[in-house]
C-alpha positions in Angstrom: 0.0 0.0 0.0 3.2 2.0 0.8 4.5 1.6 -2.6 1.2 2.6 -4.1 0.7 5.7 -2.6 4.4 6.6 -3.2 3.8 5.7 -7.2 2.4 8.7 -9.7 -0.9 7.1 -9.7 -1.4 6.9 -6.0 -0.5 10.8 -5.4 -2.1 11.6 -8.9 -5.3 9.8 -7.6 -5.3 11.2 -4.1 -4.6 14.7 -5.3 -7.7 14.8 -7.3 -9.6 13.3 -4.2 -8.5 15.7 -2.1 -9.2 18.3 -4.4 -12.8 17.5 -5.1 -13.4 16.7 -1.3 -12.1 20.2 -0.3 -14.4 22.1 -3.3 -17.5 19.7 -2.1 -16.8 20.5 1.0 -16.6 24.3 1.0 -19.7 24.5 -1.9 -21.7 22.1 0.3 -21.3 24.7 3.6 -21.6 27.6 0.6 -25.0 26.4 -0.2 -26.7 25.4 2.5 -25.3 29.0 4.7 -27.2 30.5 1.4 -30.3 28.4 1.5 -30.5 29.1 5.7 -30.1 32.5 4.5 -32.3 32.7 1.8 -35.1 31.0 3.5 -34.8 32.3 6.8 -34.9 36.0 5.0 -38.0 34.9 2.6 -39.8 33.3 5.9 -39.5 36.7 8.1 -40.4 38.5 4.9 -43.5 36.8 4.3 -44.4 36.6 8.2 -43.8 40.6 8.5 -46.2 41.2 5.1 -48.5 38.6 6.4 -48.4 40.5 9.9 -48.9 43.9 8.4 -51.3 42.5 5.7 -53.9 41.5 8.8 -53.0 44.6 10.6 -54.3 46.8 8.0 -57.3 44.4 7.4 -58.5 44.2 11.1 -58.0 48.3 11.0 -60.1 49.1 8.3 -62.6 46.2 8.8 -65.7 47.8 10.8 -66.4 44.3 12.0 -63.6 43.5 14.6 -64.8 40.2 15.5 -65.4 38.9 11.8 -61.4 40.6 10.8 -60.6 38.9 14.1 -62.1 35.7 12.5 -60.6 36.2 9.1 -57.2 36.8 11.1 -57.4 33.6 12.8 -58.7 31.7 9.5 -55.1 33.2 7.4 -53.0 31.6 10.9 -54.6 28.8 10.4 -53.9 28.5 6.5 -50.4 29.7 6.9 -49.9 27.4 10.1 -48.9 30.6 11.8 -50.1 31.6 15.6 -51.7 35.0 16.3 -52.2 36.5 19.0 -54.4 40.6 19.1 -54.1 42.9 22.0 -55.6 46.0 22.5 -53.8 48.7 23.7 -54.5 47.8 27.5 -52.4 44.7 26.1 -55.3 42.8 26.8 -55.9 39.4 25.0 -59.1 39.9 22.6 -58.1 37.7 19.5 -56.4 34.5 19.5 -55.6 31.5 16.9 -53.1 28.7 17.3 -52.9 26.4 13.8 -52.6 23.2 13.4 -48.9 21.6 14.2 -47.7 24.6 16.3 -46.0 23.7 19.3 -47.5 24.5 22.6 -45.9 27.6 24.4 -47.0 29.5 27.2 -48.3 33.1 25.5 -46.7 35.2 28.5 -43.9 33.6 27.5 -44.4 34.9 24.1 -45.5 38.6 25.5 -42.3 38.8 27.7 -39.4 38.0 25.5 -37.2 41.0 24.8 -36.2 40.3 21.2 -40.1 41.0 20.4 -39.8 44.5 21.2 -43.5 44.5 21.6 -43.6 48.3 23.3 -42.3 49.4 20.0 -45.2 47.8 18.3 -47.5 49.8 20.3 -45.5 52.6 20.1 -46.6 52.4 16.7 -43.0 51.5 15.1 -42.6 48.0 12.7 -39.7 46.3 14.5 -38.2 43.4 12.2 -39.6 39.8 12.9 -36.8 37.9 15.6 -36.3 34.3 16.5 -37.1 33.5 20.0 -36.4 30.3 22.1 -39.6 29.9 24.2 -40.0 26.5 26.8 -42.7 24.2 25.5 -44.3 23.7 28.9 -42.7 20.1 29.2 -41.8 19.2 32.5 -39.0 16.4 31.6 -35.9 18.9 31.7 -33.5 16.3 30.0 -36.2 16.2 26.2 -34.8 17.4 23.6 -37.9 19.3 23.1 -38.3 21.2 26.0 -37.4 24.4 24.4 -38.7 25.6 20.7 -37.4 28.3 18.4 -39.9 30.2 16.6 -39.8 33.3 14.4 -42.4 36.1 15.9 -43.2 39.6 15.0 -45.3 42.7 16.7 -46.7 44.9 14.6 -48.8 48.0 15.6 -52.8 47.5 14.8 -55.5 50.2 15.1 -58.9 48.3 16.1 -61.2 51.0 16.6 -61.1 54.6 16.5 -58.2 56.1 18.6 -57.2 52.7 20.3 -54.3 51.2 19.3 -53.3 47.5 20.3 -50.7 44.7 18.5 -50.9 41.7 16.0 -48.2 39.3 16.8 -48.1 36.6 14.4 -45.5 34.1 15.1 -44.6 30.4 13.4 -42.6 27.5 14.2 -39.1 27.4 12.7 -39.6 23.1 12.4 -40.4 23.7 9.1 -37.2 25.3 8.2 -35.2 23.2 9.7 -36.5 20.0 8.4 -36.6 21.9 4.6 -32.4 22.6 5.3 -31.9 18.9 6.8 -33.8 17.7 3.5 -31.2 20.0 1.4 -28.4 19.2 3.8 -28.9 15.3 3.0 -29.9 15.4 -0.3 -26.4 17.5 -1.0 -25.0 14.4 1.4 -26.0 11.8 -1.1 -24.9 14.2 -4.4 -22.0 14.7 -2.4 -21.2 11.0 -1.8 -22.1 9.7 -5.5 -20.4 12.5 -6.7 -17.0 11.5 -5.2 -17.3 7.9 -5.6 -17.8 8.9 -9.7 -14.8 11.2 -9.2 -12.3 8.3 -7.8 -13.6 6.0 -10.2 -12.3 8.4 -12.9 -9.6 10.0 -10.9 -8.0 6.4 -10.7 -9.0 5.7 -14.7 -7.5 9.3 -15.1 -4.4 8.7 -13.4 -4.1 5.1 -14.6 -4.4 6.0 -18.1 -1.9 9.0 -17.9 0.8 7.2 -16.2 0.6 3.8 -18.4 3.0 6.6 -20.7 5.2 6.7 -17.8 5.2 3.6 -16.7 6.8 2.3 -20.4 9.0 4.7 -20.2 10.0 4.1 -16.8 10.7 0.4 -18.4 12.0 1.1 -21.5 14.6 3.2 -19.4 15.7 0.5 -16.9 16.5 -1.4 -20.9 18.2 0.8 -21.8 20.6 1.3 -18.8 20.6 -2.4 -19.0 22.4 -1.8 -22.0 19.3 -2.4 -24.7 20.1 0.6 -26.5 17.1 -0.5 -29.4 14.6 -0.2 -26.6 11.8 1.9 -28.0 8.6 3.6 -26.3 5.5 2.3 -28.2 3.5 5.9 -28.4 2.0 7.2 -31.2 -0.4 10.2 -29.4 0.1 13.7 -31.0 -0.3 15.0 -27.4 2.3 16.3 -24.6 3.2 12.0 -23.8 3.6 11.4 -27.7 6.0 14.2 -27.8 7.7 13.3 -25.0 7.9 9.8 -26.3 9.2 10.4 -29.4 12.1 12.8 -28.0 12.8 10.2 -25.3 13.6 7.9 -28.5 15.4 10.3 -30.5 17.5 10.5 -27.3 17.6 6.6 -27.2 18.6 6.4 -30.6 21.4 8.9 -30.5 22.8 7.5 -26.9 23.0 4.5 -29.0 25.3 6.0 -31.7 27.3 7.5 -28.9 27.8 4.4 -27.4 28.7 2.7 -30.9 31.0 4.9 -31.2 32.9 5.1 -28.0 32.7 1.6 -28.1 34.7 1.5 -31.9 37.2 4.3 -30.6 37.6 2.2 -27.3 38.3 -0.8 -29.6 40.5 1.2 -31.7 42.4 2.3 -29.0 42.7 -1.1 -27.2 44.0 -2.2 -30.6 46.4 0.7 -30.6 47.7 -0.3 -27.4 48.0 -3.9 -27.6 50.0 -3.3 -31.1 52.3 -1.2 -29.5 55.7 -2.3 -28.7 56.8 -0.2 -26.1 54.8 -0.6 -22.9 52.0 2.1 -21.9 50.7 2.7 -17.8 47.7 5.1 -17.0 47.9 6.0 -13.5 44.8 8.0 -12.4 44.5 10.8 -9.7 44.4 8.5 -6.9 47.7 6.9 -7.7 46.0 2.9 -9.1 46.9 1.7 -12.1 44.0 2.3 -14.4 45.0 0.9 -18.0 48.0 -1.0 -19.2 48.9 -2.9 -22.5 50.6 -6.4 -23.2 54.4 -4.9 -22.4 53.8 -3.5 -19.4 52.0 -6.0 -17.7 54.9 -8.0 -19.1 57.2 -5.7 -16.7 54.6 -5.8 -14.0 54.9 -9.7 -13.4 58.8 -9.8 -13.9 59.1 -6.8 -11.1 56.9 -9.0 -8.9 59.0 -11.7 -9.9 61.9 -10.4 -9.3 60.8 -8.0 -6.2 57.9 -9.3 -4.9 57.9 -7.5 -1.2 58.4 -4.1 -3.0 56.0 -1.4 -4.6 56.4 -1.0 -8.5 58.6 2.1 -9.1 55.9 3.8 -11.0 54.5 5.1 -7.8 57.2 6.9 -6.4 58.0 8.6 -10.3 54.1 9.3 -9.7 54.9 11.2 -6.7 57.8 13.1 -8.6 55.5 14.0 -11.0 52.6 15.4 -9.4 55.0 17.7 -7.1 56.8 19.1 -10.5 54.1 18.7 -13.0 57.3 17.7 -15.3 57.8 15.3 -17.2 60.4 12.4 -15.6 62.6 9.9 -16.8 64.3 7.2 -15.6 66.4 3.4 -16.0 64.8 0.6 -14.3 66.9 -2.1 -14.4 64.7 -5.7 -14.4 64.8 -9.3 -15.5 68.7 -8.7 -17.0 66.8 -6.1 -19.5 66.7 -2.3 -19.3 63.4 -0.2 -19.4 63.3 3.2 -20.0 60.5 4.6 -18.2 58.6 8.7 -19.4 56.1 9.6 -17.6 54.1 12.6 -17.9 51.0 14.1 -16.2 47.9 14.7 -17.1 45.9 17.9 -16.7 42.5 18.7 -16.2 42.7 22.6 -16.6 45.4 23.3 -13.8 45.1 20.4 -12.2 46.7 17.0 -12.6 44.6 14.0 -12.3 46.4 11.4 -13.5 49.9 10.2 -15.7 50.8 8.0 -18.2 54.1 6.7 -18.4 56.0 4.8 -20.9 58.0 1.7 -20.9 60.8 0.9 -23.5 63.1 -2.2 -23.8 65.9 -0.3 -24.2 68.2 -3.8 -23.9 69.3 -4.2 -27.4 70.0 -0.4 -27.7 72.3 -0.8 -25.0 73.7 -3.8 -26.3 74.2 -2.2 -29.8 75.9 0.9 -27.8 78.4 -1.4 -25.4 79.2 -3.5 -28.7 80.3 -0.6 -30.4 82.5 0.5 -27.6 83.7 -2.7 -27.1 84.4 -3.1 -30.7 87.0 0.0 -30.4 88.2 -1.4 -27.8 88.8 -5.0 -28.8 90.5 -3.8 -32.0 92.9 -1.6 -30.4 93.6 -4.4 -28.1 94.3 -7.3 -31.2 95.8 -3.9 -33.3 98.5 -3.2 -30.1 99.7 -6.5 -30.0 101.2 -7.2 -33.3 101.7 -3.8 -33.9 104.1 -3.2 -30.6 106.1 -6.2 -31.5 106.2 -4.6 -35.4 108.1 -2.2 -33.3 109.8 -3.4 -31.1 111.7 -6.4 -33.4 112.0 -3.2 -36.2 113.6 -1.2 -33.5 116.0 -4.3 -32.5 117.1 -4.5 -36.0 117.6 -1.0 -36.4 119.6 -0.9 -33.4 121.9 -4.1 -34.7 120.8 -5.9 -31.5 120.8 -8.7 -33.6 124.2 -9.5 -34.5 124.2 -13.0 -36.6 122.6 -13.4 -39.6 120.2 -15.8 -38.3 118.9 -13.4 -35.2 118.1 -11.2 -38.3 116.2 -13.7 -39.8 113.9 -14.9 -36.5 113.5 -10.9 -36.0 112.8 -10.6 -39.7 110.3 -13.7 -39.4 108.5 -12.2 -36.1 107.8 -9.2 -38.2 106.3 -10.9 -41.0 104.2 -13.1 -39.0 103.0 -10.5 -36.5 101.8 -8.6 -40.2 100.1 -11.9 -41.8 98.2 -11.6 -38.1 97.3 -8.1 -38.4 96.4 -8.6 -42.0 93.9 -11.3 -41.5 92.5 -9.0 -38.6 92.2 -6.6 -41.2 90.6 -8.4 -43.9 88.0 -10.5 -41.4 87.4 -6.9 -39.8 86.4 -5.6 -43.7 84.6 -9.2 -45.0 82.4 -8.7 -41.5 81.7 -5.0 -42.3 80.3 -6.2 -46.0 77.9 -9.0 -44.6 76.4 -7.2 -42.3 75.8 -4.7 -44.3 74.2 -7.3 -46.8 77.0 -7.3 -49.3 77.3 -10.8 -49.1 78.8 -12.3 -52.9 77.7 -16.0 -53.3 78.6 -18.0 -56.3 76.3 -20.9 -56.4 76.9 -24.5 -57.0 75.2 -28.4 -56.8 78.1 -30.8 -55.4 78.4 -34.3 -53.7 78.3 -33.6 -50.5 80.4 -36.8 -49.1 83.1 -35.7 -51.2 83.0 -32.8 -50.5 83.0 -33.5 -46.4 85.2 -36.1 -46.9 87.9 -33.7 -48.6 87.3 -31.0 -45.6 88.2 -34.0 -43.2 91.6 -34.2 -44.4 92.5 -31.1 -44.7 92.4 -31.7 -40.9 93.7 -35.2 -40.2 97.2 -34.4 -40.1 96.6 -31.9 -37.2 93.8 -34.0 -35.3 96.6 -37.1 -35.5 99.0 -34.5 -34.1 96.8 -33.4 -30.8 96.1 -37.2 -30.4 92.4 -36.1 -31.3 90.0 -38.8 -33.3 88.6 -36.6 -36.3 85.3 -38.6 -37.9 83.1 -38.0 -40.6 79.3 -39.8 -39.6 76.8 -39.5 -42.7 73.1 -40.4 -41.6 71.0 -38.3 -44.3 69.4 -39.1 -47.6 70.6 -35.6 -49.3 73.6 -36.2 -52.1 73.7 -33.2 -53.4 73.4 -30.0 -52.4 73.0 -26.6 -53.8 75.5 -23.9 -51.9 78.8 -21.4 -52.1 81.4 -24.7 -51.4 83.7 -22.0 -51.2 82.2 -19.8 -48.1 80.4 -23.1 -46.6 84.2 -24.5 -46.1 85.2 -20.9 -44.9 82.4 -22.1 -41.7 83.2 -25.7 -41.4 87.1 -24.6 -41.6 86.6 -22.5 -38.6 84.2 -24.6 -36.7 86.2 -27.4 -36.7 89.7 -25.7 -36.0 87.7 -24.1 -32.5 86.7 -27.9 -32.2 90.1 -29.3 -32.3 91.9 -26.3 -30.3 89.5 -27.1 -27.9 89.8 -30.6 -27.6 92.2 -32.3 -25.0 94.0 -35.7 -26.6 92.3 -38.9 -26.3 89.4 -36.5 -27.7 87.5 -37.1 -30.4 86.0 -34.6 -32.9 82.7 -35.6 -35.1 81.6 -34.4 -38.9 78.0 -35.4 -39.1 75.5 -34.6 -41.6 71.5 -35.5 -40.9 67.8 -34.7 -41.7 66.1 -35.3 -44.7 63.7 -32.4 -45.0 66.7 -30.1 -43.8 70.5 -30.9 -44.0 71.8 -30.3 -40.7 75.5 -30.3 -40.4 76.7 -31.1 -37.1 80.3 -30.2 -35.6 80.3 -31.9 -32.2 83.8 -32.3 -29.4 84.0 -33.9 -26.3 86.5 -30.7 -25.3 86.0 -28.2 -22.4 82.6 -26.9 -23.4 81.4 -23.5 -23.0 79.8 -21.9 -19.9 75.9 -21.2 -20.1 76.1 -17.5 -19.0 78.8 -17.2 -22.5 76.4 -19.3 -25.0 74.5 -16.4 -25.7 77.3 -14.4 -27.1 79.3 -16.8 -28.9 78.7 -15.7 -32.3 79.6 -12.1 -31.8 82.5 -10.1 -32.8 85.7 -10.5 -30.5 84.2 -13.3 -28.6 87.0 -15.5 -26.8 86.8 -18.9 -25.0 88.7 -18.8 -21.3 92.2 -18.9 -21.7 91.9 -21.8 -19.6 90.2 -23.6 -22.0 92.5 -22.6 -24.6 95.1 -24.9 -26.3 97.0 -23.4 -28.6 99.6 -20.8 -27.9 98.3 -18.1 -30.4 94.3 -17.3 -30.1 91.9 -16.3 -32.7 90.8 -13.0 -33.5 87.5 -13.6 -32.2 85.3 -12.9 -35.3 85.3 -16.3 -36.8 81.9 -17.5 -35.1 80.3 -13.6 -36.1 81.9 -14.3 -39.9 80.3 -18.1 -40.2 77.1 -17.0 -38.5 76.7 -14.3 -41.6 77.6 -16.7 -44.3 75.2 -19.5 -43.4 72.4 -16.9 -42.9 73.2 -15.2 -46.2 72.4 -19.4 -47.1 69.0 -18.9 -46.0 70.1 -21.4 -42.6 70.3 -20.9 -39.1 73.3 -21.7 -36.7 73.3 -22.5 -33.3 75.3 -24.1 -30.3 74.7 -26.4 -27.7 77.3 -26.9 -24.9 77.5 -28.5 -21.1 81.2 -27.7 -19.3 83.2 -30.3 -19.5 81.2 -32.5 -22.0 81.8 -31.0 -25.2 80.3 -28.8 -27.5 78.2 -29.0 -30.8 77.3 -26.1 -33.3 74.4 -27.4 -35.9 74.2 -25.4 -39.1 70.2 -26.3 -41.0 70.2 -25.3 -44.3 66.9 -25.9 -46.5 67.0 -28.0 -49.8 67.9 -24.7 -52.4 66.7 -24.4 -56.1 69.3 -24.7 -58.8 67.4 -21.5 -60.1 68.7 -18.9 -57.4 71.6 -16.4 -58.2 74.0 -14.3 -56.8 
């Protein structure tokens, strides 16, 4: 009940109830006060003209007692009492009609409000009501008392004696005639608002059915049924109403279609990114990330997991200085380079976005280069101080026997092959990484062509005491490559294999696959650490000295060299090592058409 009275219908309904109660209520009391007043008015009216009417009869009549007669036949007809007095005040005419009540006449005589001295002054005073006892001796009846409506009127009866007609009636009559109206207005009164809360409710009912479906229709569309429509046709106020609130539906629906598209798009835009993207909002939480950067949240809780993210305290930098900051967060062996910014709503900052970039192969690129100055000033400085020193020795005549010239002499020379071949691998490395790689194409056997390799280095295998095989497991006899560059690789592979190989050793050829060759040059030698795998194959890389054999090192760019040639092959390279156990680099190369040039 509650919920109906708070609902438009109940306090539509109840407002027009209360409305029509109020105006029946104040034209009821405005009707019957007029009626009392009316008929109360038209009753004295008719009493005083009656009164005067047989005042003026009984004084010109020359017959007292028949006027007196004709007097007291009118009180009858009118059911009015009369009552004649001479001017002694002396009773001489009486009537009482039928249904008057019975009152004591010195009653009548003595009340005040009658103003009967006026009447026989000869004055007209205005008919009064007058409460008069009815002569009943039970004091608790209702009826004990009367009111009646009375008037004295000054009355001539013969010549030069003056008396009074009072002529009085019972106000019964009245009342009952305004308790008639009174109910009769009752019953309008009641129909009438019975009708009226029958239609008020139809009234209301029908005018908020309107609201009601769009009450519903707007709980769809929050719900996210932006094709919700309100089924309304009228050409009234609700109709227009209606047809706005759909124009408003349909446009909320465009809006959302396309905030939904640029959301999409920008969700797109993010995950596509490479570098990393934060949105930190005004009350310092994370609000929007992308693929990267939650990348670089899990590896800092990885990595630090009892300690906040960084971004909060750059957060804090940034929303004291309203500048942008920047910053190197080390994490996960990679370097991020972290820009944040705020952001400004007007002059003030609710919010950042900060930027992550893997900055790890930039770095890398940036050490190599310095190390690559380095590392050929350091292979440079060797031969080149003992170019100078044995020149200055011979210049000096240190050397005093021909053959001390001739070992100095020798020194030199080898110390310049040396720097040479530095020279020329530094330049042949410069071209293939710059994709000037020249390839001259050709189909040959490849056990032959192994097998020849393999004793180019049997003499120095049988040397170290190191077992040199050759193991052929594929179904591939020919093969379509540069013999001349593919040797350059095995050449060097296998010379790092047998340097690296203590005697009793044993150092393996081996060719497999079927869908792709792979050669395979495997040792049982020292191995390589895990933490150096990784950089094997670029430029200057060493082994240990401990692990080295021989008394004169490489240059260091043979593995960078062979890794170019066998990609400029369309193959792949790559090592696998334990310490201690051996190592084995695999080149796959795919089966290549006789139709590809240079």
């Amino acid at each position: 009940m509650d919920v109906f009275y708070r609902s438009v219908v109940g306090k539509l309904w109840m407002t027009i109830i209360a409305l029509f109660a109020l105006v029946l209520t104040i034209f009821s009391l405005l009707i019957v006060q007029s009626f009392d007043s009316f008929y109360t008015k038209r009753q004295t009216q008719n009493l005083q003209d009656l009164a005067e009417g047989l005042s003026s009869a009984i004084s010109a009549s020359k017959d007292s007692k028949g006027a007196l007669e004709m007097a007291a036949t009118f009180g009858v007809v009118h059911h009015t009492g009369l009552v004649v007095l001479n001017d002694r005040k002396q009773l001489i005419g009486k009537s009482d009609a039928k249904g008057l009540p019975a009152i004591a006449l010195d009653d009548l005589l003595a009340a005040q409000d009658l103003k009967l001295q006026d009447a026989f002054a000869g004055k007209h005073p205005a008919p009064v009501r007058i409460y008069l006892p009815t002569g009943s001796s039970d004091p608790n009846n209702p009826n004990a008392n009367v009111q009646i409506i009375a008037v004295a009127v000054p009355m001539e009866y013969s010549a030069g004696k003056h008396g009074s007609v009072v002529m009085y009636q019972a106000n019964e009559d009245f009342d009952d005639t305004v308790n008639e109206v009174r109910f009769l207005i009752f019953v309008v009164g009641v129909i009438a608002f019975v009708s009226t809360t029958v239609f008020a409710f139809f009234l209301s009912s029908r005018i908020t059915i309107p609201l009601r479906q769009m009450k519903e229709t707007a709980h769809r569309i929050a719900e996210g049924d932006f094709h919700a429509e309100i089924p309304i046709r009228t050409g009234d106020e609700m109709g227009e109403l209606a047809a706005s609130f759909n124009t408003m539906a349909a446009r909320l629906n465009q809006l959302v279609d396309a905030l939904s598209k640029e959301k999409e798009q920008l969700a797109s835009v993010l995950r596509s990114m490479v570098d990393g993207v934060v949105m930190i909002d005004a009350e310092g939480k994370i609000a929007l990330t992308n693929p990267p950067a939650e990348r670089f949240l899990r590896d800092w809780k990885f990595e630090h997991p009892d300690e906040p993210v960084p971004l909060f305290s750059i957060y804090q930098q940034v929303v004291q200085t309203g500048q942008e900051v920047t910053e190197d967060i080390p994490l996960q062996g990679r370097i991020w380079a972290l820009v944040m910014v705020p952001v400004n709503d007007r002059e003030q900052i609710r919010g950042a976005v900060a930027a992550l970039r893997d900055m790890t192969q930039e770095r890398k690129l940036d050490k190599m280069r310095n190390d690559f100055v380095a590392n050929v000033s350091h292979e440079l400085r060797t031969p080149l101080s003992m170019l100078q020193g044995y020149s200055e020795a011979i210049v000096d005549d240190i050397a005093t026997t021909p053959e001390e010239h001739k070992e100095l002499a020798q020194i030199i020379y080898d110390e310049s092959v040396r720097m040479t071949k530095l020279v020329n691998e530094l330049l042949s490395l410069a071209r293939m990484e710059a994709g000037h790689v020249e390839l001259f194409w050709e189909s040959i056997e490849l056990r032959p062509y192994l097998q020849r390799i393999q004793r180019k280095f049997t003499n120095l295998a049988r040397e170290r005491d190191i077992h040199l095989l050759l193991d052929m497991s594929t179904s591939h006899n020919d093969i379509y490559i540069d013999p001349d560059r593919m040797e350059q690789v095995l050449t060097n592979l296998i010379d790092n294999a047998l340097r690296h190989t203590p005697a009793k050793g044993s150092v393996t050829i081996r060719a497999r696959g079927d869908k792709t060759l792979l050669l395979e040059i495997s040792d049982t030698g020292s191995g390589i650490p895990q933490e150096d795998l990784p950089f094997v194959f670029e430029r200057f890389y060493k082994a240990d000295k401990a692990r080295t054999r021989g008394r004169v090192g490489g240059t260091g760019l043979g593995l960078a060299i062979a890794k170019n040639i066998v990609e400029a092959h369309g193959g792949t390279i790559s090592v696998q090592s334990k310490v201690g156990e051996g190592t084995t680099f695999t080149i796959a190369l795919m089966l290549q058409s006789k139709t590809i040039g240079v």
